[in-house]
VORO-781976 format. One record per residue (C-alpha): residue number from 1; residue in one letter; x, y, z. Coordinates in pm, 1 decimal, decimal comma, always signed. Layout:
# residues N
<NUM; "A"; <X; Y; Z>>;
...
***
This chain:
# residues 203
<1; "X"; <+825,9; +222,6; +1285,2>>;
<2; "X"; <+955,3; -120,9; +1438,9>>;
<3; "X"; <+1149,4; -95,0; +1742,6>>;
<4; "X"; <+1342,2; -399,8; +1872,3>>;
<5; "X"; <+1255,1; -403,1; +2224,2>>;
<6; "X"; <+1442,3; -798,1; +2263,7>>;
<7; "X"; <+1706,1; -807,2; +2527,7>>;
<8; "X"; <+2040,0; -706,4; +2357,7>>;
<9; "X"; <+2273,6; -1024,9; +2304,8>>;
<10; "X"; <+2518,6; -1027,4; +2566,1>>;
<11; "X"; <+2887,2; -1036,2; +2430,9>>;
<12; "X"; <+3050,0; -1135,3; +2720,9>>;
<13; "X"; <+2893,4; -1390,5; +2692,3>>;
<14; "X"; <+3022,4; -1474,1; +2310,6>>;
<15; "X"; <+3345,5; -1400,1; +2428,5>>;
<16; "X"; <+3303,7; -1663,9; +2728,3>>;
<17; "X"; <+3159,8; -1920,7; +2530,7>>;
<18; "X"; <+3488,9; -1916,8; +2248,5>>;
<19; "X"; <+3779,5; -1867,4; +2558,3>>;
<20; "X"; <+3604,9; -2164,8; +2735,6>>;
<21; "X"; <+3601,2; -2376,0; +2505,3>>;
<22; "X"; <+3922,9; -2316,2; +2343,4>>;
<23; "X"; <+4059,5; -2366,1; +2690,8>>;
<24; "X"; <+3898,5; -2726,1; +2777,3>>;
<25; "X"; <+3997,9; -2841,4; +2406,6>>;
<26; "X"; <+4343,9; -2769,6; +2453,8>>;
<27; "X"; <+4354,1; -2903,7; +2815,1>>;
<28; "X"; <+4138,9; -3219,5; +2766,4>>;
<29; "X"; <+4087,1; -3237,8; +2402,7>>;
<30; "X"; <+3780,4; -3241,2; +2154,3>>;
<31; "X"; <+3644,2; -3556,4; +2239,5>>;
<32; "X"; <+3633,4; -3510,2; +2544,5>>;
<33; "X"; <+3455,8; -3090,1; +2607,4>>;
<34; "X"; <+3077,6; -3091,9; +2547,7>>;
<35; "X"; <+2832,6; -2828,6; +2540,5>>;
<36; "X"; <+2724,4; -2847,5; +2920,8>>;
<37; "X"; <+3090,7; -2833,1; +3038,9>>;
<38; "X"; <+3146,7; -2496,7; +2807,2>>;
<39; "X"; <+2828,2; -2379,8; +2914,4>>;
<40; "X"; <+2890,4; -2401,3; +3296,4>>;
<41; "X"; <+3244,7; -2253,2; +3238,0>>;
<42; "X"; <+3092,7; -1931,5; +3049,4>>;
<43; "X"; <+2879,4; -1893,4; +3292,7>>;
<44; "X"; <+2569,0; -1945,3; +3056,2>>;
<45; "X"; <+2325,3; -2229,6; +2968,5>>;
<46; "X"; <+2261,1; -2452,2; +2667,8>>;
<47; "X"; <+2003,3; -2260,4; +2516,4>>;
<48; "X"; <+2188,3; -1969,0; +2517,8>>;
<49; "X"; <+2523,3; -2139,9; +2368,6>>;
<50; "X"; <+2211,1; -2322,5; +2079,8>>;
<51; "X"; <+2125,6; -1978,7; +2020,2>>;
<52; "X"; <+2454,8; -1871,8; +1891,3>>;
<53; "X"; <+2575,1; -2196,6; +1761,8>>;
<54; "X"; <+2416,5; -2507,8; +1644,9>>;
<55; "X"; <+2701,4; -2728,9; +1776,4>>;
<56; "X"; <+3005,6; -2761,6; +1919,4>>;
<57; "X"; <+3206,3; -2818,2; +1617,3>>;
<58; "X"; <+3081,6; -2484,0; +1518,5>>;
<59; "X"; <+3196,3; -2342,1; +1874,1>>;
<60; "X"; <+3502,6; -2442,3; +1788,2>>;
<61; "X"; <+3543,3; -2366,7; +1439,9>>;
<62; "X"; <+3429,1; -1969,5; +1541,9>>;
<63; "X"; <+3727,3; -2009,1; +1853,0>>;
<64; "X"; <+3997,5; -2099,7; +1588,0>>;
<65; "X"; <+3893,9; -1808,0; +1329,5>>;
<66; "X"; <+3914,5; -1559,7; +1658,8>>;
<67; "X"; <+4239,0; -1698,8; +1826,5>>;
<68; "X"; <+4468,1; -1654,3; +1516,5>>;
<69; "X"; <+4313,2; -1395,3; +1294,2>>;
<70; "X"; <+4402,9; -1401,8; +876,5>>;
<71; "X"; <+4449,5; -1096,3; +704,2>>;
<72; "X"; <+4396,7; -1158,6; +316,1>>;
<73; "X"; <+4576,2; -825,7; +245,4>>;
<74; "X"; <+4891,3; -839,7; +145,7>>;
<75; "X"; <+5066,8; -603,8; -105,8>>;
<76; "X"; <+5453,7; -616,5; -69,3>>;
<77; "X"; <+5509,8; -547,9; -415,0>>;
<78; "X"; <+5669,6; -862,1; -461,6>>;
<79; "X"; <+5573,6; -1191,6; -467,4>>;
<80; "X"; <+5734,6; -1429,8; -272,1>>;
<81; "X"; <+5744,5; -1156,8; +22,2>>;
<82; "X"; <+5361,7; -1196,9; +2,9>>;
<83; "X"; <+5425,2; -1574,4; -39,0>>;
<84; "X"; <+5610,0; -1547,1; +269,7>>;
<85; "X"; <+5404,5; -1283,4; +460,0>>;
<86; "X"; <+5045,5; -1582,4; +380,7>>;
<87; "X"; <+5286,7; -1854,6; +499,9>>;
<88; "X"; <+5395,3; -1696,1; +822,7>>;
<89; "X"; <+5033,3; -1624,1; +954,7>>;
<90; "X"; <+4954,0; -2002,8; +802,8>>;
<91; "X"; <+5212,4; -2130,4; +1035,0>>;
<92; "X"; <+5117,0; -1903,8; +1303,5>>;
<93; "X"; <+4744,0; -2052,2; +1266,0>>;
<94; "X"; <+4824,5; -2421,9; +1196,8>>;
<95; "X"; <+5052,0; -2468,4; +1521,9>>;
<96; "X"; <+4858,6; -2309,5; +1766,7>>;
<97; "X"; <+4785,1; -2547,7; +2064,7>>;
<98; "X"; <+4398,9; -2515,8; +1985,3>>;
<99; "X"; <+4392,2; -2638,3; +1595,2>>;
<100; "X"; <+4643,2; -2880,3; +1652,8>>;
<101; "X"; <+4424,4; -3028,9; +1919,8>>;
<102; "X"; <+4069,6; -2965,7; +1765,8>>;
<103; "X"; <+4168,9; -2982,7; +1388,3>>;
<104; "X"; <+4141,2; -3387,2; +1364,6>>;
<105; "X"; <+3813,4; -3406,4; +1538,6>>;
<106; "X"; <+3696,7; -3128,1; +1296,0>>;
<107; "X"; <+3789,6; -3281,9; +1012,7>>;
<108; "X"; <+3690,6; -3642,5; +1096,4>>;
<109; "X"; <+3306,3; -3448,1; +1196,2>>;
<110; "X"; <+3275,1; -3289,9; +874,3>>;
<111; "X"; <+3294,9; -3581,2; +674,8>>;
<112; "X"; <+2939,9; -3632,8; +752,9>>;
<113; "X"; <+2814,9; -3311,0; +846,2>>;
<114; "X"; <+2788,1; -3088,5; +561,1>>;
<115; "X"; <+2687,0; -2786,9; +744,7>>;
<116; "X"; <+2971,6; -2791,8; +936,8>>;
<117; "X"; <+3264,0; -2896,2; +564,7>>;
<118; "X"; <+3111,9; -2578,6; +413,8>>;
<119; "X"; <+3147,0; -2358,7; +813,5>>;
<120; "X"; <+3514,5; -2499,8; +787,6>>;
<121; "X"; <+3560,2; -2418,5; +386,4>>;
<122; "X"; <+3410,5; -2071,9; +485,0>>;
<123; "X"; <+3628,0; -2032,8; +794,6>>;
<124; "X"; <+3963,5; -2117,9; +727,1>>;
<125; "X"; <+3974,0; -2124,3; +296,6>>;
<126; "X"; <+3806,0; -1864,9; +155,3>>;
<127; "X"; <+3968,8; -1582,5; +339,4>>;
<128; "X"; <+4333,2; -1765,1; +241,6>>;
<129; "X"; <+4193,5; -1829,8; -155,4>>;
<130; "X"; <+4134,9; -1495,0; -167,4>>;
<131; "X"; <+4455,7; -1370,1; +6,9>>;
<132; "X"; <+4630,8; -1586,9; -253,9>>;
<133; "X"; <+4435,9; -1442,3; -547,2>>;
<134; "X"; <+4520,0; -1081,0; -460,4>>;
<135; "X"; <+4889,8; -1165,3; -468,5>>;
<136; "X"; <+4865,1; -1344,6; -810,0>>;
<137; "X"; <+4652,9; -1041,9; -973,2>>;
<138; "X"; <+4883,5; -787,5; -830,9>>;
<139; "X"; <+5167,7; -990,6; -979,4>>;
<140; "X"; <+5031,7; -973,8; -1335,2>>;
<141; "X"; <+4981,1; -664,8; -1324,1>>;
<142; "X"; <+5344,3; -616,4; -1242,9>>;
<143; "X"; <+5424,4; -848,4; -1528,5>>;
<144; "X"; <+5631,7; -1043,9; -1271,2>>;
<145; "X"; <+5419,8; -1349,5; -1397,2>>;
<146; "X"; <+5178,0; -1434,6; -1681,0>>;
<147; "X"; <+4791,8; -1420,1; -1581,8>>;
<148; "X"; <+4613,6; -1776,6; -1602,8>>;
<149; "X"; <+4694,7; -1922,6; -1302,7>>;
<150; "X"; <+4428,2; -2104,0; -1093,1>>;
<151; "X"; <+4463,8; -1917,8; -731,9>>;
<152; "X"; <+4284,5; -2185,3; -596,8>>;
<153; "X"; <+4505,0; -2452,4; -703,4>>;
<154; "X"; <+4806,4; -2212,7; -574,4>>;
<155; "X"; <+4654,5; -2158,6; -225,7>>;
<156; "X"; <+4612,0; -2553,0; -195,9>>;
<157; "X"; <+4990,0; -2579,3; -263,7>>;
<158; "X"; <+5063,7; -2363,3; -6,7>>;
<159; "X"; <+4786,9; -2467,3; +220,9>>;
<160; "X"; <+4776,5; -2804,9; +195,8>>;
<161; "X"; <+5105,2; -2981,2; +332,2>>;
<162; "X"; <+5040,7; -2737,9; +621,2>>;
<163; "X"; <+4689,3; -2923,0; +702,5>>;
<164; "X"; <+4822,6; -3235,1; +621,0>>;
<165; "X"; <+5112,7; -3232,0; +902,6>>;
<166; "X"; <+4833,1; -3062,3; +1135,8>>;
<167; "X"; <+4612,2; -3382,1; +1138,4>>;
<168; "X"; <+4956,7; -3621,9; +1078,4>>;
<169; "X"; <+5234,4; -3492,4; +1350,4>>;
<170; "X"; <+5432,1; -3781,6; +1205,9>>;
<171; "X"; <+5513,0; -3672,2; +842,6>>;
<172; "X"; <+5696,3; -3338,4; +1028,7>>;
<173; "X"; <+5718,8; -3041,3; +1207,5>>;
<174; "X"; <+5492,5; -2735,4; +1060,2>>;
<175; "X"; <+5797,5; -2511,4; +1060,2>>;
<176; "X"; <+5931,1; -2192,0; +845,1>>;
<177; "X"; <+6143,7; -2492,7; +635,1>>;
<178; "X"; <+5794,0; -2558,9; +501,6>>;
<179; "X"; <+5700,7; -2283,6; +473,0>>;
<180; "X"; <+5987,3; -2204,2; +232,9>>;
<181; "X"; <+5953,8; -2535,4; +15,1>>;
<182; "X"; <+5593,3; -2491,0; -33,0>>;
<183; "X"; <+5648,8; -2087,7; -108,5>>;
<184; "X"; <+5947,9; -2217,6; -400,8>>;
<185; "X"; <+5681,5; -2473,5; -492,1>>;
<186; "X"; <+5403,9; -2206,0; -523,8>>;
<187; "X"; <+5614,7; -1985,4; -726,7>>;
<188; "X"; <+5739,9; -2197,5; -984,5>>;
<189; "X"; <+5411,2; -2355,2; -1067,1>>;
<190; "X"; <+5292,8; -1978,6; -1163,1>>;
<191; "X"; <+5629,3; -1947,9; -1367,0>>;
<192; "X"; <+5783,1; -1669,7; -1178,3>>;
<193; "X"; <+6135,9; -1595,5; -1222,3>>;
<194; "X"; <+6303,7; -1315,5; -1003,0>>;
<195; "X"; <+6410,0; -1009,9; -1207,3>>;
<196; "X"; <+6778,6; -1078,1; -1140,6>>;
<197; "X"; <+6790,8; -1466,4; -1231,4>>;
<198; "X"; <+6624,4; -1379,7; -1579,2>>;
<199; "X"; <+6832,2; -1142,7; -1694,7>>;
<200; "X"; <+7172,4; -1375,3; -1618,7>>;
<201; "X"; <+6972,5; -1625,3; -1789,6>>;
<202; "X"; <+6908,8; -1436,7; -2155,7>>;
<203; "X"; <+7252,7; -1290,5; -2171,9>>;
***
């Protein structure tokens, strides 16, 4: 039998690495926190921080995931209260002081680093895509709305003018009135049609 006798990874040390660097991004931004300045924070050198991570971006992009965490369940038993339940943590996520400050740089890095578009993808869509999906299949099977609809393309409708006033402060605040226009927008593209509304509406 194998036994591992390798030093045990030291997770104070993960922990350290994340909080620093979340810290220096907010306070002086992305451009401007390196590796050697996290490392010397932690308390811990560049080969250690290489050995967990193969670049900052990545740092970072682990820090986010950790700060705000997503949880893809959600089983109200109605729709728009899971709607409402993936928005709130969305907002929650998309204004905190670290991913408004290291979202842009994250973004503009990915363009031409492809391990680190499918580390983002991985990080911050899938787990929403799926939360998303879950709400739509538990809906059919309610009958509150016909199956078919693409959960992907749903999760981008609610996802998407989030991001977009993340990394463009300009076009408006990422607030709950968002949240509620891109929740009505989300249900009517999957046809739903409260209970109540429906029957006024055949009689």
């Amino acid at each position: 039998m194998m036994v591992n006798t390798g030093r045990p990874r030291d997770s104070s040390i993960d922990d350290a690495i994340l909080d620093e660097a979340a810290r220096m991004i907010v306070e002086i931004g992305y451009g401007a926190t390196t590796i050697d300045a996290v490392a010397r924070a932690a308390g811990t050198t560049r080969p250690a921080i290489y050995r967990r991570y193969a670049s900052l971006a990545q740092i970072v992009s682990a820090a986010m995931s950790s700060r705000v965490v997503f949880d893809p369940r959600t089983d109200s038993g109605d729709l728009p209260s899971d709607f409402d339940a993936l928005q709130k943590q969305q907002i929650a996520f998309f204004t905190d002081p670290l991913v408004v400050r290291a979202m842009p740089g994250l973004i503009e890095e990915s363009s031409r680093n492809d391990t680190l578009r499918s580390r983002l993808f991985e990080d911050i869509m899938t787990p929403r895509r799926a939360a998303v999906r879950r709400a739509l299949d538990q809906a059919a099977r309610r009958g509150d709305i016909t199956a078919g609809s693409d959960p992907d393309e749903i999760c981008d409708l609610l996802t998407g003018p989030l991001l977009l006033r993340t990394l463009m402060p300009a076009l408006g605040a990422v607030d709950t009135h968002l949240a509620e226009v891109t929740v009505a927008a989300a249900l009517d593209a999957v046809g739903y049609r409260r209970a109540d509304v429906a029957t006024v509406e055949r009689s």
